[in-house]
C-alpha positions in Angstrom: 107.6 70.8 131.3 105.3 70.8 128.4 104.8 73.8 126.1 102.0 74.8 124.3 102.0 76.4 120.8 99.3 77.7 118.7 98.3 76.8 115.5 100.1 79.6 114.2 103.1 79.4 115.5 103.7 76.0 114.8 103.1 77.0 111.2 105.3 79.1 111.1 108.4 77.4 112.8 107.2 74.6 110.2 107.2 77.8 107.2 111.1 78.7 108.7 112.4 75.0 108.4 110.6 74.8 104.6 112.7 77.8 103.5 116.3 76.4 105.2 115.5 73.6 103.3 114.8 75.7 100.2 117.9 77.5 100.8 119.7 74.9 101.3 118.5 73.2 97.9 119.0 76.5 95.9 123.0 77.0 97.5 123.4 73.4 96.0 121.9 73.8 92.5 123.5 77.0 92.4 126.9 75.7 93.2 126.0 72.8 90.5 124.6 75.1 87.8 126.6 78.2 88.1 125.0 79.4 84.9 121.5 79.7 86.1 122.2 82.6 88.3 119.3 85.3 87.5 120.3 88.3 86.1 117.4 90.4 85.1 116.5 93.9 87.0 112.9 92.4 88.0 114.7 89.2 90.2 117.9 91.7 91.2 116.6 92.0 94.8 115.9 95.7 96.6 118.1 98.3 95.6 117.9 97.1 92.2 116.9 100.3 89.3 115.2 100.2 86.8 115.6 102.7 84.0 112.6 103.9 82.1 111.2 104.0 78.6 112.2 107.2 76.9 109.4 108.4 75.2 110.4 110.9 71.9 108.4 114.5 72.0 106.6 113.2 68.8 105.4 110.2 70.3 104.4 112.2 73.4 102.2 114.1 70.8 100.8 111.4 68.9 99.9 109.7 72.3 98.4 112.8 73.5 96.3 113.3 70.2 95.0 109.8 70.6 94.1 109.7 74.2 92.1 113.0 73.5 90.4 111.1 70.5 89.5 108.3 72.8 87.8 110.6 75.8 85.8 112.7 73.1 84.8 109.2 71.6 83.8 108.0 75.6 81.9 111.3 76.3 80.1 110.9 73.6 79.3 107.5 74.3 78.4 108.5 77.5 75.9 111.4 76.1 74.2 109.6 74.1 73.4 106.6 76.9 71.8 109.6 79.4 69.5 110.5 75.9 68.5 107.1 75.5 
């Protein structure tokens, strides 16, 4: 009896037995460089939090002033182009 695949679907049996093979190769470095595990929150997997930046009130404000500096700066740019 003779089965017929697509295109697809042989691609991605072929894409499953890549990524045994992959796991396979990363058990054994692992087991043979125990000190390469990855530790950072960005590689931890799902479930993995990340904290945020605290920002102090006074850098709030100065960030604040300067993104108001910046629009009034754009606006303007922006005026004077439609004059032109």
């Amino acid at each position: 009896m003779k089965t017929s695949l697509s295109h697809r679907e042989l691609a991605e049996l072929g894409a499953r037995a890549r990524l045994a093979e992959i796991d396979r190769e990363r058990a054994e470095l692992l087991r043979a460089f125990p000190g390469i595990q990855r530790s950072s929150a960005s590689h931890a997997g799902p479930g993995a939090v990340r904290r945020s930046r605290t920002i102090s009130p006074a850098a709030k404000k100065r960030m604040s002033a300067g993104m108001r500096k910046y629009w009034a700066r754009r606006k303007a740019q922006q005026a004077q182009r439609k004059q032109a």
